[in-house]
KOLBAPA-284614 format. One line per 3 residues: number of its first residue (from 1); for each residue x, y, z of C-alpha. Coordinates in steps of 0.25 Angstrom, whole numbers, plus 5000, padded with zeros to 4 digits. Layout:
// residues N
NUM	X Y Z; ... .
END
This chain:
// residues 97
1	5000 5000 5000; 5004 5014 4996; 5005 5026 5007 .
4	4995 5038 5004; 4996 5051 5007; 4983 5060 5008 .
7	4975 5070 5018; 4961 5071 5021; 4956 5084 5024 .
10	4946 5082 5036; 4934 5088 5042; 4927 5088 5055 .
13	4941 5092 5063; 4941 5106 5069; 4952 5101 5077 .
16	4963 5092 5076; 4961 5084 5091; 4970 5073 5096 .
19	4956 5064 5097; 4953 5067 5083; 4969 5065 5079 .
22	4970 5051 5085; 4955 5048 5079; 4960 5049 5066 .
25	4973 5044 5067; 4968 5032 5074; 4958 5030 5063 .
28	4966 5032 5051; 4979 5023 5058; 4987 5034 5060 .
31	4991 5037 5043; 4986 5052 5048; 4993 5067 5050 .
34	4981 5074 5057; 4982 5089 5052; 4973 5102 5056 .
37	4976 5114 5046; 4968 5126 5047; 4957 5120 5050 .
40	4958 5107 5041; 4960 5094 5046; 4969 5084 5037 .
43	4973 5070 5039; 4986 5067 5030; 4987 5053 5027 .
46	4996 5042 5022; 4988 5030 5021; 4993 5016 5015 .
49	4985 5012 5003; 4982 5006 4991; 4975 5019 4984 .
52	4978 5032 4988; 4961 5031 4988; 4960 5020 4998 .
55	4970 5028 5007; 4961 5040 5006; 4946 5032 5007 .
58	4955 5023 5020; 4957 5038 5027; 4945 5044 5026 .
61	4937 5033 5030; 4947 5032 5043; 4945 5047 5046 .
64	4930 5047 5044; 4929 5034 5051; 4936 5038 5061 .
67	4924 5043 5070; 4929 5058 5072; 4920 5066 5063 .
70	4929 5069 5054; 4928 5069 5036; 4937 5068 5023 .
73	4934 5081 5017; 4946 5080 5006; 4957 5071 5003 .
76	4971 5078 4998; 4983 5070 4992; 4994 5074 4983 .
79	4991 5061 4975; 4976 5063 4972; 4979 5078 4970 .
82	4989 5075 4960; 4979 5066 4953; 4970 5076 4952 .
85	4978 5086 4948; 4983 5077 4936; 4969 5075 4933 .
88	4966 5089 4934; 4976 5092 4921; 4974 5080 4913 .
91	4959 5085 4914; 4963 5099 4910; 4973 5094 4898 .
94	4962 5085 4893; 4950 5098 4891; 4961 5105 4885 .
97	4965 5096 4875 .
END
């Protein structure tokens, strides 16, 4: 299995508590770096997988499931953004053509 790096963005966290910080890190075994900045909760993760997909659906159902009230509002990762971005200007060098 392959080691995947990603961060969900969170919400339901107005603080970053010790409970709420042993919660999730108990919850997803520990592949966590809990972050609070200005205002916005993020879990950074590096999660062994097969699929960078299956890492991704694994966390957030462990965060969600972990019975503190918190939700996935957005996943980031340099390798789905790059994806994208490819996507982006294949798409746009296709409508010129």
């Amino acid at each position: 299995m392959k080691k995947h790096q990603f961060t969900l963005i969170l919400s339901g966290v107005p603080d970053l508590t010790p409970e709420l910080a042993d919660t999730l890190y108990e919850a997803t075994k520990g592949d966590i770096e809990f972050n609070l900045r200005d205002g916005i909760a993020f879990l950074e993760f590096q999660r062994a997988a097969r699929t960078l997909r299956d890492a991704i659906t694994s966390a957030i159902r462990d965060v969600e499931g972990a019975g503190a009230a918190v939700r996935v509002v957005r996943v980031e990762s340099d390798v789905a953004n790059t994806i994208a971005r490819i996507n982006s200007e294949l798409y746009e060098t296709i409508t010129k053509e």
